[in-house]
C-alpha positions in Angstrom: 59.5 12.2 -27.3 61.4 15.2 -25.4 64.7 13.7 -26.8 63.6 12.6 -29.9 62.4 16.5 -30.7 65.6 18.1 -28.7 67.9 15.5 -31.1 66.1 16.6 -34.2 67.0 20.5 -33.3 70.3 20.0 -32.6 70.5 18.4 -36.5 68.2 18.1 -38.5 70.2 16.8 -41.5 72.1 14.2 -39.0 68.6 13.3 -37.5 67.0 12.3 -41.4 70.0 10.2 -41.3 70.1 8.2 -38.4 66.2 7.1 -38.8 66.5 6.4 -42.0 68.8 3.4 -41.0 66.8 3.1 -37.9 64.6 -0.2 -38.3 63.6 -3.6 -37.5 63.3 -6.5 -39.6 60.0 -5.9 -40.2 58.7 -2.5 -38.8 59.7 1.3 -39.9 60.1 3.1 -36.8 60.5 6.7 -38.2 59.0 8.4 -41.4 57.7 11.5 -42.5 54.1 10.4 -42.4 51.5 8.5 -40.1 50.8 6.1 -42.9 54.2 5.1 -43.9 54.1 3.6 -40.4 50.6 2.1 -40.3 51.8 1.0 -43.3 54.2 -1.4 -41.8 51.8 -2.4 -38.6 48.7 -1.7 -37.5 49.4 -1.7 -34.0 52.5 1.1 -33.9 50.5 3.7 -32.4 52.4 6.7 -34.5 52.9 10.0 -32.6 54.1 12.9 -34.0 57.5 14.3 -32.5 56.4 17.2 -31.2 58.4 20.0 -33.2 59.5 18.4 -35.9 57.9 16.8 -39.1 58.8 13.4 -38.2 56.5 10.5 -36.7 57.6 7.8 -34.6 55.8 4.3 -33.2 55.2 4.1 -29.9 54.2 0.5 -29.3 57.3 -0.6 -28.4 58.5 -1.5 -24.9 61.3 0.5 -23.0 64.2 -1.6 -24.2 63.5 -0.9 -27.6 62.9 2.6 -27.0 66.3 2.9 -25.3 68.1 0.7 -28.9 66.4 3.7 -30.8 67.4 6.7 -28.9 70.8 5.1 -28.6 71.3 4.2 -32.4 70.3 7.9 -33.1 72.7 9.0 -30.7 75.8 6.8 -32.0 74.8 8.1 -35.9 74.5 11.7 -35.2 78.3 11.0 -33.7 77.6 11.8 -30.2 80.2 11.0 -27.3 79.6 7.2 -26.1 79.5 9.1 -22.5 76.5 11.4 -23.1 74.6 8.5 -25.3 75.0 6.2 -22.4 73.8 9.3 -19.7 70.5 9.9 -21.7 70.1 5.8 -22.8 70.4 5.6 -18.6 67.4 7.9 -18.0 65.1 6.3 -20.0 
């Protein structure tokens, strides 16, 4: 959640972006509302990102955490080297 929120406030605009493109085949993983994602599944869990007006689902395993913060990373045009540092700490 730390570097979902800290990603958001470095860019807002480039963080709408990247989680707009930011899904699976059948499950939203971002949106602006808890419904949007209860929406998709019942069983996301949504959490709020803590300073930001974003939600995210939480019932995902590490791996698919890791895709997410990762994709984020590559849209908002980070270097490969500092995605792949913060991808390794989670």
């Amino acid at each position: 959640m730390l570097i979902l929120s800290t990603l958001y406030n470095l860019n807002k605009q480039a963080f709408v972006a990247a989680t707009e493109s930011n899904h699976g085949r059948t499950r939203i993983y971002f949106a602006n509302d808890k419904e949007t994602l209860l929406a998709s599944s019942k069983q996301t869990k949504p959490r709020l990102i803590p300073d930001t007006s974003f939600w995210v689902i939480t019932n995902t395993n590490t791996n698919r955490k890791r895709n997410m913060i990762e994709q984020i990373m590559q849209d908002m045009k980070f270097p490969v080297e500092l995605v792949e540092k913060v991808c390794g700490t989670i």
